[in-house]
N, C-alpha and C positions, 0 to 999 in steps of 0.2 A: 504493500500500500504506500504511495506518495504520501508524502508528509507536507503538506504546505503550511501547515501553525508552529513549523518549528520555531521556536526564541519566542512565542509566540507566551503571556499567562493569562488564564484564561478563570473566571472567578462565576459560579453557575451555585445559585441560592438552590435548596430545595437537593438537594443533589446525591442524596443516599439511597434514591429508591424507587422506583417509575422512569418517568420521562428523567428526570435527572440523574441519574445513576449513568440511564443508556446515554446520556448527554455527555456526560464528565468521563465516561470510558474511547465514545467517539475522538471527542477533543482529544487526549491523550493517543489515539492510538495514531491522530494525526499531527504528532510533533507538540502539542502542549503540557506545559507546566500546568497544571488542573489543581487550585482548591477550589472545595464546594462547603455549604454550610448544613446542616442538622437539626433537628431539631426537640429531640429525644431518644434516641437507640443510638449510643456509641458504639454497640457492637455492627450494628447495620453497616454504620458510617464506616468503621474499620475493615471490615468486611469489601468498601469498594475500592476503598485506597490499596489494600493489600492485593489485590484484581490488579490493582493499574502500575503496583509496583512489581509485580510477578510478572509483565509484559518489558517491565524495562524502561519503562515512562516516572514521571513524577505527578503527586498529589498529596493533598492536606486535604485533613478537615476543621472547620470551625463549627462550635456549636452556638447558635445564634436562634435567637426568637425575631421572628422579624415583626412580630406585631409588636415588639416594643421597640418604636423607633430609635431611640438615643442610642440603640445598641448597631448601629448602622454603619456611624463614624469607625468607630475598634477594628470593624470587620476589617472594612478596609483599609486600616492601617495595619492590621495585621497581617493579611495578604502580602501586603506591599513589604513589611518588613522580610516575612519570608523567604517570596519569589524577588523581591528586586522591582516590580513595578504591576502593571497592568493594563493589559489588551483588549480583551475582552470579558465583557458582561453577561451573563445570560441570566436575567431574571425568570425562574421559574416557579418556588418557593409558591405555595397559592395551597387555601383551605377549601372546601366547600361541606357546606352545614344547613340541616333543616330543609333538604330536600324533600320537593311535592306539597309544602306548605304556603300556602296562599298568604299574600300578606294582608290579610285578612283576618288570618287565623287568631285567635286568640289567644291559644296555646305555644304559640313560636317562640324559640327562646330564644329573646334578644341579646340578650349578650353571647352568646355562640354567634348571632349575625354581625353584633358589633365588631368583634375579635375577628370574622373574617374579612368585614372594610378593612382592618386593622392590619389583616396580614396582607391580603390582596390588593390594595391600594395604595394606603398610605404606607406603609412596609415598603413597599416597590418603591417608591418615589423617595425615600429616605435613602437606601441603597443605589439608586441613580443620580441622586445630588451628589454623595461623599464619592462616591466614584467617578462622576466627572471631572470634579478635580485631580485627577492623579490620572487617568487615561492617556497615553500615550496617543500622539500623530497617528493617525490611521486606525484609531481602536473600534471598536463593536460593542453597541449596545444590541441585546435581543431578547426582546420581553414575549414570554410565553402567553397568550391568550386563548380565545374560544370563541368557535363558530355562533355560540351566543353570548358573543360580545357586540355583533354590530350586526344590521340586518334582520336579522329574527331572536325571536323570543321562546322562551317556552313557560306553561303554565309551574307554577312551586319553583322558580327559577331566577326572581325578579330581582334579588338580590348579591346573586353572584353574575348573574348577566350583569347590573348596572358597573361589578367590582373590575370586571373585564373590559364594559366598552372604557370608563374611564380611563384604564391606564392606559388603554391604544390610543385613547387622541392625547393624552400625557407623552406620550413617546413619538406622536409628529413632532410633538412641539420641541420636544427635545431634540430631532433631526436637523431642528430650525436653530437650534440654538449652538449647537455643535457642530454644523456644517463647516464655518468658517476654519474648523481644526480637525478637518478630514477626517472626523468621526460620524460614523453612521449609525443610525438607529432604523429598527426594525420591530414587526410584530411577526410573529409566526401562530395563526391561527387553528390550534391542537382539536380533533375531534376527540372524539367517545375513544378509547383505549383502556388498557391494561396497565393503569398507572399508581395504584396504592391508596388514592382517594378512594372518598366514600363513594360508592355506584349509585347508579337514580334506581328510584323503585321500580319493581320490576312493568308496571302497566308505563312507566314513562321511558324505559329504560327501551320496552320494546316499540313504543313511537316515534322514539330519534334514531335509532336503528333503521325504522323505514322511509324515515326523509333523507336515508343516506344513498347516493349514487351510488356506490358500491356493495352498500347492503350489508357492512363489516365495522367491525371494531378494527382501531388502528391499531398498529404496537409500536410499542415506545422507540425500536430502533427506528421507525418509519419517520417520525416525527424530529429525532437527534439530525437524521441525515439533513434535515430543511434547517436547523437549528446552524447545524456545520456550516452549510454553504454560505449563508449569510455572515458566519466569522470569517471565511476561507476570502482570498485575494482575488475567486472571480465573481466576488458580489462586491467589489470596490466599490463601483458609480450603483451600487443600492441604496438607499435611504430612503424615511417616509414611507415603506412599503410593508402592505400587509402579505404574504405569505400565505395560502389556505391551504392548509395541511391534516384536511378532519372528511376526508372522502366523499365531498361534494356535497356536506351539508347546507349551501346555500345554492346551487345550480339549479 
């Protein structure tokens, strides 16, 4: 396998388990220095580093709660002390709670919803502030979203949908703001997969399933590959771009 991330360090939130695991092992197998962040299972998290160290590559982990933002700044000083600097970003790090509950419901617990603005929003935007400042000429930002983030809805949904369109039009703007210093930003649009989150119930579960063009769950290496190329040197002139990578849930 070519290596184009070589010298390349690459900092992917969420990164012990799902889409993030397969993310932090990609990166790595293609020339990057990978740490990722945790969020309870140190054995998990050790578990991927020692994968990516058994290959020959390098990786850390940090254990970080991203819904407590002040804890954002550390991360990426700690990265940075590490590896020596910072390439690329991949925010992926994201909760989803209270699925199939109307907001309506009475019974919804709000604070599991608060905690997931907490982690899927404003989380996010914490770790793209303190990392823009230290981003290298030509770095990568790539924030993990969903096919219901923009365009369509689904019913028990309305609050992780709104946590995802936010932070896509959070990340044009960041495109806008970093351009002048050849860093790019990006969304990459994840469907339905085998990712560690909680799954939708099974009657919603099999609904979005059939508004899928391909009629399948995605797997997490599916989605790393779209993640890659957007770090990789031939999505340079990328930015401002969404990505759809969830089997033509909007087609």
């Amino acid at each position: 396998m070519s290596k184009p991330l070589t010298g390349k360090v690459a900092l992917v939130t969420g990164g012990s388990r799902g889409l993030g695991a397969a993310t932090v092992r990609l990166l790595a197998e293609q020339g990057a220095d990978v740490a990722f962040t945790y969020v309870s299972s140190e054995k998990q998290a050790q578990a991927v580093v020692d994968e990516v160290h058994g290959k020959g590559a390098k990786a850390v982990a940090f254990k970080t709660d991203q819904a407590d933002t002040s804890q954002a700044q550390a991360l990426i000083d700690d990265v940075v002390a590490h590896f020596g600097g910072l390439d690329i970003l991949v925010n992926n790090a994201a909760i989803s709670v209270e699925q199939g509950r109307t907001v309506d419901d009475p019974d919804a617990d709000t604070a599991a919803l608060d905690r997931m603005h907490a982690t899927n929003y404003l989380g996010v935007i914490a770790v793209i502030r303190a990392a823009s400042r230290v981003l290298r000429t030509g770095g990568r930002i790539i924030t993990v979203s969903s096919g219901l983030g923009s365009r369509v809805g689904a019913p028990g949904l309305a609050d992780y949908s709104a946590t995802k369109s936010g932070i896509e039009r959070y990340t044009m703007g960041v495109a806008r703001d970093l351009g002048p210093r050849n860093i790019t930003a990006n969304v990459v649009e994840a469907g339905l997969m085998e990712s560690g989150m909680q799954p939708p119930d099974p009657e919603t579960l099999k609904a979005l399933l059939g508004s899928l063009s391909l009629q399948r769950m995605g797997h997490p290496e599916e989605i790393a590959a779209a993640i890659a190329f957007l770090a990789s040197p031939a999505a340079s002139y990328v930015t401002g771009a969404v990505l759809d990578a969830h089997g033509g849930y909007n087609a």
